[in-house]
KEGU-565224 format. One record per residue (C-alpha): residue in one letter; residue number from 1; x, z, y. Coordinates in steps of 0.05 Angstrom, whole numbers, plus 32768, in hexadecimal, padded with zeros to 4 digits. Layout:
% residues N
aa|i|X|Z|Y
a|NUM|X|Z|Y $
...
***
This chain:
% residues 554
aa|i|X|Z|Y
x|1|85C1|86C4|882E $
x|2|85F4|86FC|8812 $
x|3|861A|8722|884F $
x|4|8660|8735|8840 $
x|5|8657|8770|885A $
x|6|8620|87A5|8867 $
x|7|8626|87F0|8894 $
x|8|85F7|8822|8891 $
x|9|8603|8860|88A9 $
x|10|85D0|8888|888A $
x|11|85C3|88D2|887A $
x|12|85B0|88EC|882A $
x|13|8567|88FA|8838 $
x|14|8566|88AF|8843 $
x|15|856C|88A4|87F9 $
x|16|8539|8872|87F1 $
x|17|854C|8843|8828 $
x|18|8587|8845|8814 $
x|19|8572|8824|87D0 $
x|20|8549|87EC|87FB $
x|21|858A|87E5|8831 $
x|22|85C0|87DF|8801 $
x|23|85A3|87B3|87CF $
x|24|857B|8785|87ED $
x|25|8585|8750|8825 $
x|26|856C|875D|886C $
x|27|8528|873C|8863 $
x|28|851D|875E|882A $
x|29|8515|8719|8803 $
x|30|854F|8714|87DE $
x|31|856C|8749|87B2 $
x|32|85B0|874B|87AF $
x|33|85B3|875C|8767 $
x|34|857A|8740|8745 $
x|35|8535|875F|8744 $
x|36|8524|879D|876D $
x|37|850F|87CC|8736 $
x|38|855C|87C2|871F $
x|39|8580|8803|8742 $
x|40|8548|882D|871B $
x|41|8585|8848|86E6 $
x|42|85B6|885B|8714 $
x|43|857F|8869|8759 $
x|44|8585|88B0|8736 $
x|45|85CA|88B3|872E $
x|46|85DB|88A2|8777 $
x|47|85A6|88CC|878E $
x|48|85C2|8908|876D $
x|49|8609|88F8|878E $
x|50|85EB|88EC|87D1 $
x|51|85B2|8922|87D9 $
x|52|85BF|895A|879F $
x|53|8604|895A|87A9 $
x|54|8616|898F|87E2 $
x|55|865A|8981|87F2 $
x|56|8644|8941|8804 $
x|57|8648|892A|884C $
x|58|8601|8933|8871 $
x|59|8608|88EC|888B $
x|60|8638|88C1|8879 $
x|61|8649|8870|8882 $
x|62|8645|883A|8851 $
x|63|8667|87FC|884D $
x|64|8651|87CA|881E $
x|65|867B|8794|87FF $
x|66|8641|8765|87E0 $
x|67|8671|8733|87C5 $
x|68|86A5|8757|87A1 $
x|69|86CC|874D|8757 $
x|70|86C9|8787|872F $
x|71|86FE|8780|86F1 $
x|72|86DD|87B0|86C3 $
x|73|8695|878D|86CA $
x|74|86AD|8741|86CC $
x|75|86CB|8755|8685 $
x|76|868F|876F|866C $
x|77|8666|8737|868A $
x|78|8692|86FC|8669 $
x|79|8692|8720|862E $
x|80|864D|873C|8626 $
x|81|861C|872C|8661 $
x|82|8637|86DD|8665 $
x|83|8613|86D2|8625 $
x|84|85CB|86EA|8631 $
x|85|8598|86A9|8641 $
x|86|857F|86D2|868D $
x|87|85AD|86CC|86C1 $
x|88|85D4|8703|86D8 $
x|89|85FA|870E|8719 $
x|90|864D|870E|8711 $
x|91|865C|8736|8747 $
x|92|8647|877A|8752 $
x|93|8643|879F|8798 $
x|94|8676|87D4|87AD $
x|95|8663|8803|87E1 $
x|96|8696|882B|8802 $
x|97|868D|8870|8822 $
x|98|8695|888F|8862 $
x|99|868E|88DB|8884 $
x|100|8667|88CE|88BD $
x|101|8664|888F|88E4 $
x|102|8694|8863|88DF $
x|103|8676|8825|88E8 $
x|104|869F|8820|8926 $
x|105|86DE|882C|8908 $
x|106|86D4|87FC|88CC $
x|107|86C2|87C5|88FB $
x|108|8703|87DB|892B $
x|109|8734|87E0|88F1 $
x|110|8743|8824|88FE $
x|111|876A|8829|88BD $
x|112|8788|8870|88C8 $
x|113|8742|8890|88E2 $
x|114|8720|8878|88A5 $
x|115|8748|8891|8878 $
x|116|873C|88D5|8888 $
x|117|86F2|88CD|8880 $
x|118|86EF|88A2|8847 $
x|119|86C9|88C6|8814 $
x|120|86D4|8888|87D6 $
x|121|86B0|8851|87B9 $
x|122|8685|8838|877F $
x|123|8674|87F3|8763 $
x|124|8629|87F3|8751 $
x|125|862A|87BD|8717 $
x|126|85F2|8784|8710 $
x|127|85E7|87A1|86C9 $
x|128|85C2|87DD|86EC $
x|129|85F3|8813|86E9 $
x|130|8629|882D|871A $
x|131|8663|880F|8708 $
x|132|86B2|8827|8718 $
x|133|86A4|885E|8746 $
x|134|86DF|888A|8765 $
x|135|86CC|88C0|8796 $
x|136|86FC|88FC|87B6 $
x|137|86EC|8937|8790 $
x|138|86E3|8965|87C9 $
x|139|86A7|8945|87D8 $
x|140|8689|8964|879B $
x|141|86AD|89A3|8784 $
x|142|86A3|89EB|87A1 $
x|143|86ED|89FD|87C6 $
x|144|871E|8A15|8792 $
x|145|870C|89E5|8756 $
x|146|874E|89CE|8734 $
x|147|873D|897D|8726 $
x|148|8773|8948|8708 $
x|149|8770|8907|8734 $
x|150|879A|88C7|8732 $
x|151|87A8|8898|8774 $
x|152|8787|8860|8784 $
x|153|8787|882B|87C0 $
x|154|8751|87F8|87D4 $
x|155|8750|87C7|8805 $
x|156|8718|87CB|883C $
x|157|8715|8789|886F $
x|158|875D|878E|8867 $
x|159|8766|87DD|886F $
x|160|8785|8801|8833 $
x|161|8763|8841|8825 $
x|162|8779|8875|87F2 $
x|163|8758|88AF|87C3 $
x|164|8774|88D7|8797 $
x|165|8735|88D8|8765 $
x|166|8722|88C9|871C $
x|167|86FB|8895|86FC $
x|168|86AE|889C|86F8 $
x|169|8680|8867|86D4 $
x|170|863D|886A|86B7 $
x|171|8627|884E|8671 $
x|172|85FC|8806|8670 $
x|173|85EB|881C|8627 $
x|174|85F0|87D0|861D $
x|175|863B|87C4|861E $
x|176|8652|8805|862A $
x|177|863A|8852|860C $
x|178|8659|888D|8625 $
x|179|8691|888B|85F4 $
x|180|86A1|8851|861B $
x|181|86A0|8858|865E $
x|182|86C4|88A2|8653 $
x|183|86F9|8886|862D $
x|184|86FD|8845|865F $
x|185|86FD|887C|8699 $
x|186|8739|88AF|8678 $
x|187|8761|8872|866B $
x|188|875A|8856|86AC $
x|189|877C|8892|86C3 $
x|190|87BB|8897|869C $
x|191|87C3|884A|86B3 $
x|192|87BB|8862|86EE $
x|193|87E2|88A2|86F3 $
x|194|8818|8888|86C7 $
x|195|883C|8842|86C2 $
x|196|884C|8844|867E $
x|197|8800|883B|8669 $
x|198|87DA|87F4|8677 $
x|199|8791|87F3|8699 $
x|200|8765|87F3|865A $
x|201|8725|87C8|8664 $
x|202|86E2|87CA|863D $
x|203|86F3|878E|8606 $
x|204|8732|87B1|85FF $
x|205|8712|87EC|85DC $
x|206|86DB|87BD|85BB $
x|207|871F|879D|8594 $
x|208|873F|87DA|8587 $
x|209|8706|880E|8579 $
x|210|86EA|87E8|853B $
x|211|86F9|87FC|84F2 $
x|212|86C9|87DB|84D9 $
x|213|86AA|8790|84E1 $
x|214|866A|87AD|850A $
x|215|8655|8781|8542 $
x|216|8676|879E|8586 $
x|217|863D|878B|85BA $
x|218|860C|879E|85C1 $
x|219|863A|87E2|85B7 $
x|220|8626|8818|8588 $
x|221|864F|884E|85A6 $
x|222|8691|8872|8589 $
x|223|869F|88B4|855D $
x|224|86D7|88D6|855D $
x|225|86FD|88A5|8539 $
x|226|86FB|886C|855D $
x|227|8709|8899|859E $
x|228|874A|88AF|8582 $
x|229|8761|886B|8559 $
x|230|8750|884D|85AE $
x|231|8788|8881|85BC $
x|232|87B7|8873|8594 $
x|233|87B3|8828|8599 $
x|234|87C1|883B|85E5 $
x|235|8801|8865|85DB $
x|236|87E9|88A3|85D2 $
x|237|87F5|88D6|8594 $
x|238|87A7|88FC|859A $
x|239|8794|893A|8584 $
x|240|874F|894F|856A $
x|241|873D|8991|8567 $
x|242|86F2|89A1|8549 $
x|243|86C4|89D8|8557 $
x|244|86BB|89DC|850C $
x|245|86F8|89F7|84FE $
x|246|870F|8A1D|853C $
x|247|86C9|8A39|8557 $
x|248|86B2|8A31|85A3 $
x|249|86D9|8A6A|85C7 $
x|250|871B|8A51|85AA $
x|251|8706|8A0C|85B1 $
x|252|86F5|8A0F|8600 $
x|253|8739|8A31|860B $
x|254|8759|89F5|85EE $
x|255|8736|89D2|8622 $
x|256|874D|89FC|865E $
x|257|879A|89F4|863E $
x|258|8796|89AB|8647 $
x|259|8770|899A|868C $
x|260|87A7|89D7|86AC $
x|261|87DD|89A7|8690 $
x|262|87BC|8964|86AD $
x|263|87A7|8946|866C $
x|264|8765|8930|8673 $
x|265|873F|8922|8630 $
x|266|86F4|8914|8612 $
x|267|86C9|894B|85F6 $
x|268|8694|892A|85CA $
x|269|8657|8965|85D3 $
x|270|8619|8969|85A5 $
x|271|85DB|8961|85CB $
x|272|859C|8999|85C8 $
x|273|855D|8976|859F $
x|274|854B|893F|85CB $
x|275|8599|8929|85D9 $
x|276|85D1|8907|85A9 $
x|277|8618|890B|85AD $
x|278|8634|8906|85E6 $
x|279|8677|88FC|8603 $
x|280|869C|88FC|8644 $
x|281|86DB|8913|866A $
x|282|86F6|8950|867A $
x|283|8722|894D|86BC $
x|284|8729|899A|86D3 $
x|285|870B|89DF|86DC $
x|286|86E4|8A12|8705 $
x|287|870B|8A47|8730 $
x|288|871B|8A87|8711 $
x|289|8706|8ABE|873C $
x|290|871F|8B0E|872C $
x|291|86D9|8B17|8716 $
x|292|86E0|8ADD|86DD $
x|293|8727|8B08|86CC $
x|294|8705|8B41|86C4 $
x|295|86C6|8B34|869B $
x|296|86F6|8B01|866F $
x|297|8709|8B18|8623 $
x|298|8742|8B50|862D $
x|299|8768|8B4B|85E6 $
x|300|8792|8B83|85D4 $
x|301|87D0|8B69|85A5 $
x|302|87EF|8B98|857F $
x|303|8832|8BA5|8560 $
x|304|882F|8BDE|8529 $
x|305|886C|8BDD|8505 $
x|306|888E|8BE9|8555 $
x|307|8848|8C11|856F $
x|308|884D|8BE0|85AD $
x|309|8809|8BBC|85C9 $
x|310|87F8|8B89|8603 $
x|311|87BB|8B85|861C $
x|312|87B1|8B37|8639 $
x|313|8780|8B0A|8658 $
x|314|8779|8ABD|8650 $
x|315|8776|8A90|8693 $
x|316|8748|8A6D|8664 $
x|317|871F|8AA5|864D $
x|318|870A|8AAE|869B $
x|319|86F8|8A5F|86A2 $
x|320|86AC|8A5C|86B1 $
x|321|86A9|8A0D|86AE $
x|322|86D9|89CA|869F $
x|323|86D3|898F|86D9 $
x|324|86B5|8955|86B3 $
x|325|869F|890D|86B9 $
x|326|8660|890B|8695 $
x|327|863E|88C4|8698 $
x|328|85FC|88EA|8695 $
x|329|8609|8912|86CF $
x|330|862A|8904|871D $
x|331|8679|8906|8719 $
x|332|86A1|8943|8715 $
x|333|8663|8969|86F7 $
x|334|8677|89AA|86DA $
x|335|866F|89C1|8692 $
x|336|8661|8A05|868F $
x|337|8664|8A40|8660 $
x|338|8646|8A85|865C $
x|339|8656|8ABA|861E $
x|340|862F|8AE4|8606 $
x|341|8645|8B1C|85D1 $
x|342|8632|8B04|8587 $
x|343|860B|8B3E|8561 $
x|344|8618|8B2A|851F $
x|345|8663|8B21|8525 $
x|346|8675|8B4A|8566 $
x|347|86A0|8B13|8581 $
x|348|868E|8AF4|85CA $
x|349|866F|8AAC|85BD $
x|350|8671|8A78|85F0 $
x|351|8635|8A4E|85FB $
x|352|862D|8A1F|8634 $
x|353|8610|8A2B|8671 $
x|354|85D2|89FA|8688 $
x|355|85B1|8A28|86BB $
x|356|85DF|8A0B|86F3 $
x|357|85CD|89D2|8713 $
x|358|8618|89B0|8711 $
x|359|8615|89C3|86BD $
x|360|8616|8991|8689 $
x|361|85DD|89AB|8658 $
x|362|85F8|899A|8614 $
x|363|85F5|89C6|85DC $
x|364|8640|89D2|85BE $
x|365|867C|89AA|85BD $
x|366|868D|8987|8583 $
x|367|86D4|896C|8589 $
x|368|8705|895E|85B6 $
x|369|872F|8920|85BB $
x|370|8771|892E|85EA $
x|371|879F|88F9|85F2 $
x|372|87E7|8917|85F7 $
x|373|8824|88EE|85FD $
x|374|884A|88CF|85C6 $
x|375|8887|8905|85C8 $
x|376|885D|8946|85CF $
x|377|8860|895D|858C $
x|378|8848|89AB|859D $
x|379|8800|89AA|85AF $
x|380|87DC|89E1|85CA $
x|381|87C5|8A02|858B $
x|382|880A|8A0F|8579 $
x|383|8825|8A19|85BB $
x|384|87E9|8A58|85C2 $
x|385|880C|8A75|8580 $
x|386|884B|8A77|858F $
x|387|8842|8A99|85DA $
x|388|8816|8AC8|85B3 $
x|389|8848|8ADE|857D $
x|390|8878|8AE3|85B4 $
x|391|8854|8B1C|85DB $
x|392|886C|8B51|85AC $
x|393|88AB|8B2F|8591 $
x|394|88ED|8B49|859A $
x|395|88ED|8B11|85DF $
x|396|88AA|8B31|85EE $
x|397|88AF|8B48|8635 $
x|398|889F|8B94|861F $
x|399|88DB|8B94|85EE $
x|400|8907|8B67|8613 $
x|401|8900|8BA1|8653 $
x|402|8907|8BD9|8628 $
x|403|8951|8BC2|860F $
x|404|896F|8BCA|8650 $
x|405|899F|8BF7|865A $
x|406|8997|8C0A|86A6 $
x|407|895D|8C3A|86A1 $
x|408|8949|8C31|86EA $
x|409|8952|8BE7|86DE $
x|410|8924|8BEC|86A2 $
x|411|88EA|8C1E|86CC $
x|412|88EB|8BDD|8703 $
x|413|88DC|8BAA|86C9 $
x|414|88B0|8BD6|86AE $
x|415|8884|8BE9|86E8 $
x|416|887B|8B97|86F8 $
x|417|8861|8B86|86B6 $
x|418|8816|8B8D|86A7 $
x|419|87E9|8B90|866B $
x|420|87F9|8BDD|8657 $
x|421|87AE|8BF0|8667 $
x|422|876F|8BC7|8661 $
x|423|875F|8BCE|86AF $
x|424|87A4|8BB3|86B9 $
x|425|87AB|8B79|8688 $
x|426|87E1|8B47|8680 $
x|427|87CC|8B02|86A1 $
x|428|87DC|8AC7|8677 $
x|429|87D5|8A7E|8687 $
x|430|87ED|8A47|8658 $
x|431|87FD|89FE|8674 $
x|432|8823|89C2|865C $
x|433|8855|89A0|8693 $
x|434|887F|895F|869B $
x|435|88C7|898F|86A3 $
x|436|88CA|895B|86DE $
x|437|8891|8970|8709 $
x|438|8899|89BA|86F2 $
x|439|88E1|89C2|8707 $
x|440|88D2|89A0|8746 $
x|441|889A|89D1|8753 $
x|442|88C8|8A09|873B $
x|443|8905|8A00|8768 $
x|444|88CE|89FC|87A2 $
x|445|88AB|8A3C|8792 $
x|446|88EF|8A5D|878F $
x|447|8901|8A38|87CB $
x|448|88CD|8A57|87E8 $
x|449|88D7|8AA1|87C7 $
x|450|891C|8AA2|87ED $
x|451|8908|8A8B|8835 $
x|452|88CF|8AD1|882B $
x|453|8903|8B02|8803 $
x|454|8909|8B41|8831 $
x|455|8954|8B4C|8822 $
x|456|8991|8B30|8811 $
x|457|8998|8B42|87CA $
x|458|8954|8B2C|87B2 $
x|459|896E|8AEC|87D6 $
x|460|89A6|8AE7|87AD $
x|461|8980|8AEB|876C $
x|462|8954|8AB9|877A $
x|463|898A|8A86|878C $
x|464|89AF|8A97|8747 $
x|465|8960|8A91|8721 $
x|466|8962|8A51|8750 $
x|467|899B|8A2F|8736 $
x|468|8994|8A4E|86F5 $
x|469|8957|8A26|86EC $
x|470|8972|89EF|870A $
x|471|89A6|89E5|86D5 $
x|472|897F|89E6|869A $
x|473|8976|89AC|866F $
x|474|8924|89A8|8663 $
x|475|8903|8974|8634 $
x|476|88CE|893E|8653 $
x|477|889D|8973|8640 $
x|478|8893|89C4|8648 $
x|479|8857|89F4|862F $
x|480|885B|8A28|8665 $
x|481|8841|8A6F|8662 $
x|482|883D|8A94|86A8 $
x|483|8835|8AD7|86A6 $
x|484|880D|8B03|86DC $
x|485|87EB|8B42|86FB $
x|486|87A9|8B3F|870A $
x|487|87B1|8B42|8751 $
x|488|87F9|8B14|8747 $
x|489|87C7|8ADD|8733 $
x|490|87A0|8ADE|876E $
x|491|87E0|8AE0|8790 $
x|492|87F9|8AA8|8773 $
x|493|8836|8AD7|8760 $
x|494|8846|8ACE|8718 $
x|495|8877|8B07|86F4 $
x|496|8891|8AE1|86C2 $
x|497|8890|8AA2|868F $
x|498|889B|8A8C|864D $
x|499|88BC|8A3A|8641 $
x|500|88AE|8A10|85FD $
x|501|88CC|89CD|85F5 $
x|502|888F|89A0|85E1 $
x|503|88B8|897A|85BF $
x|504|88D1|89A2|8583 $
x|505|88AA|89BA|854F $
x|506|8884|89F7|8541 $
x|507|889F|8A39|8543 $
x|508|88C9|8A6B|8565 $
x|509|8902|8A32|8565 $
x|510|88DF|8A0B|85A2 $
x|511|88F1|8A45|85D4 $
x|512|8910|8A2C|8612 $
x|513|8913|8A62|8649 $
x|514|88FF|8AAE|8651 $
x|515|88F4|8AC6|869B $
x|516|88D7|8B0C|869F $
x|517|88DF|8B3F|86DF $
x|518|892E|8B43|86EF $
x|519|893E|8B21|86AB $
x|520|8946|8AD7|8698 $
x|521|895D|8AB6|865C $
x|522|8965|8A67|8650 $
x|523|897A|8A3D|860E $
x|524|899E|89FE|861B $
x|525|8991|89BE|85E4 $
x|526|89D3|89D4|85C5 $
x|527|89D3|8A20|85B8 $
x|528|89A4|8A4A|8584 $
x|529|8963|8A6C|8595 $
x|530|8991|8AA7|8595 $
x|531|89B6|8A93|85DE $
x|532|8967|8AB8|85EF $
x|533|897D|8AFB|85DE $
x|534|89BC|8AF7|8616 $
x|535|8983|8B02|865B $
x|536|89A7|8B02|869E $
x|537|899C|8B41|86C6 $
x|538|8984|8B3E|870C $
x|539|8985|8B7F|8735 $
x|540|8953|8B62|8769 $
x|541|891D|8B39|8754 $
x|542|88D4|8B22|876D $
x|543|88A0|8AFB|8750 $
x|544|8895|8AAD|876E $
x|545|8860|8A79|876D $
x|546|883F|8A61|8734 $
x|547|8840|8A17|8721 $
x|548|8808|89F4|8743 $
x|549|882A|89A8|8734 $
x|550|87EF|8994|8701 $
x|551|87A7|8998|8721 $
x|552|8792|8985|876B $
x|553|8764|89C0|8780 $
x|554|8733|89AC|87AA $
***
């Protein structure tokens, strides 16, 4: 006889009775999904989360739900598994985890207790592979990682419990490949995250992948094709961008862009010899230390004609690895990248990493499929252009400070703005923004900025830069570029930014709003891009937070 519920509280090195506990009834008789050789697929998995993981707790509780209706399986079982002539379970088990013991707690209903130590949950599916799993990040990323999450409640014996985490499933390579379950666990997200997108479930992409009349089960995977035509049947307008015609280096900077502005996507990777294509989810990145800053590519842009020059550094030049969830590896496993300088063509070439344990060890990327909203019409391609020909333009922050009059004025502008040597480079880091969230996030840092100023007049200015952002009309979308110091960034102290509206098209003409060191300059949706040349002057000035309203770091 099935129990409802099972508690163990059990610590990692206990891996293997943990396989016998969980999935099989106390007399060892009766499995409680089928025959006992059937955890063998997924034994590794969980063993890897349990005992290779280090930020996992050293003993921790589980509470097992053996009777519990998974929506995501029950559609692939009436559609797929229903069929077959052997009998196979409906239900799956869902285990739910616990720092510690709280055996005592679960059984007491101490609702608010366990929901600081709840650690998440997984469904471990009949068809031998763990099913919808949804842990807390910070049970598996170093301090400092910058992860996109999405909230979600479950119901324990009647206690609601809450983590902000994302998706995780593995691949039955039955019904479901890795195309699959990453495109099943990115949409599962938005649906999540946003209300104007509907849960997508596993038949759902079967009907809407196909563009041809190939049989959908057993499945035969997804290209690129069918991952983006999935998108767009969803609501999205997709980009692709392919390695093939930008290169790696430029290609995993596109990558940075788009988990630092919350947009999780799928990278489809070749595979070294004995691997194919694979694909999975890319959900944040690695912290950026001053070391990272300072070995990353310093480029040196260069104005001739005005004998000007900038010397700058990427945020995502410095990234050492992207968050991902790989199917093939534990969740939140980390994609790293190494460079090494290319001989033949002198130009730094990244590879990926595979020495680290965490690393995904695929070969190159291949394309990228990044599912922006419908009225985002500037992607990050264009959006890296523009900032760039703006460096040295005539709203360039070098000739923008060396128009003003006040020569003392001018020396203060000048002696806050970096990138005039290569040991002191410009900082730049390149997001995209709902204007929502970022002028919420904005009138707090300058909030904040005012309650620290040391006198009156810097004060002043900041309420005026307050209210002056504040009033400005912003579309649903922004492309931000924050400027810093090197030591600014570690400060979290930014010295200026540069606004696009993501809805206009490319060029200069999408400019919103200029913000430099004692100068800042706005364009309403009614006046030219030349209401950008007028900059309001502000005597006392200091830099403020940078926008932090996109990724949860851990």
């Amino acid at each position: 006889m099935l129990l409802d519920y099972i508690y163990l509280v059990l610590y990692p090195d206990e891996y293997y009775s943990i396989c016998d506990d969980m999935f099989f009834s106390q007399d060892k008789s009766e499995p409680l999904l089928g025959e006992k050789l059937f955890y063998e697929k997924f034994a590794e998995r969980l063993k890897e989360i349990l005992i290779k993981n280090p930020c996992f707790p050293r003993k921790f509780t589980a509470v097992i739900d053996t009777y519990y209706v998974d929506y995501v399986y029950r559609d692939i079982y009436y559609h797929h598994f229903s069929s077959k002539h052997l009998n196979m379970r409906r239900t799956p088990l869902r285990i739910f985890f616990f720092e510690g013991d709280c055996v005592k707690e679960v059984k007491n209903y101490c609702e608010e207790k366990l929901r600081k130590k709840w650690i998440g949950l997984t469904v471990i599916q009949p068809n031998k592979v763990l099913g919808r799993t949804l842990f807390n990040p910070k049970y598996f990323l170093p301090n400092g990682t910058a992860v996109r999450t999405a909230p979600y409640e479950f119901l324990l014996n009647g206690m609601k419990l809450s983590v902000n985490a994302f998706q995780y499933m593995m691949q039955d390579e039955e019904a479901t490949t890795c195309a699959e379950v990453s495109l099943l666990n990115l949409l599962d997200y938005y649906a999540t995250e946003y209300k104007e997108y509907n849960i997508t479930l596993p038949a759902d992409i079967e009907r809407e992948e196909r563009f041809t009349s190939i049989r959908a089960y057993p499945s035969g995977g997804m290209n690129a094709r069918d991952i983006l035509h999935a998108m767009v049947k969803k609501g999205f307008a997709p980009q692709q961008y392919k390695t093939n015609t930008l290169g790696q280096t430029i290609i995993k900077r596109y990558m940075y862009y788009y988990v630092e502005s919350a947009v999780p996507f799928i990278a489809i990777l070749d595979g070294n010899e004995n691997q194919a294509t694979h694909a999975l989810v890319c959900v944040g990145h690695t912290q950026i230390m001053k070391e990272d800053l300072l070995e990353a590519s310093c480029r040196k842009f260069i104005d001739l004609d005005k004998n000007t020059y900038c010397w700058l550094v990427d945020t995502a030049d410095a990234c050492k690895g992207i968050v991902t969830m790989d199917d093939n590896r534990m969740p939140y496993a980390i994609l790293g990248f190494q460079t090494e300088e290319s001989k033949s063509i002198g130009t730094t070439v990244t590879k990926f990493d595979s020495e680290t344990q965490r690393v995904t060890p695929y070969k190159r990327i291949n394309v990228l499929c990044v599912p922006l909203y419908k009225r985002v019409f500037l992607d990050a391609i264009q959006a890296e252009e523009i900032f760039s020909s703006l460096l040295l333009s005539e709203w360039g922050i070098y000739n923008v400070a060396s128009r003003v009059a006040d020569t003392v004025l001018q020396k203060k502008i000048m002696d806050k703005i970096p990138g005039k040597s290569q040991d002191q480079p410009l900082i730049r880091r390149i997001f995209l923004a709902s204007s929502r969230t970022y002028s919420k996030e904005r009138l707090k840092a300058f909030t904040e900025a005012i309650k620290n100023a040391v006198n009156s007049g810097t004060r002043k200015s900041l309420r005026a830069i307050r209210e002056f952002y504040s009033n400005t009309a912003m579309p649903r979308f922004v492309w931000v570029c924050e400027l810093y110091s090197i030591e600014g960034y570690f400060r979290n102290q930014i010295v200026g930014e540069i606004l696009l509206d993501a809805t206009a098209e490319n060029g200069l003409n999408s400019l919103l709003l200029i913000h430099y060191p004692h100068l800042l300059a706005r364009r309403q949706p009614d006046e030219s891009i030349n209401a950008l040349s007028n900059f309001n002057v502000f005597m006392d000035w200091t830099g403020y937070r940078g926008f932090g309203g996109n990724l949860r770091e851990v």
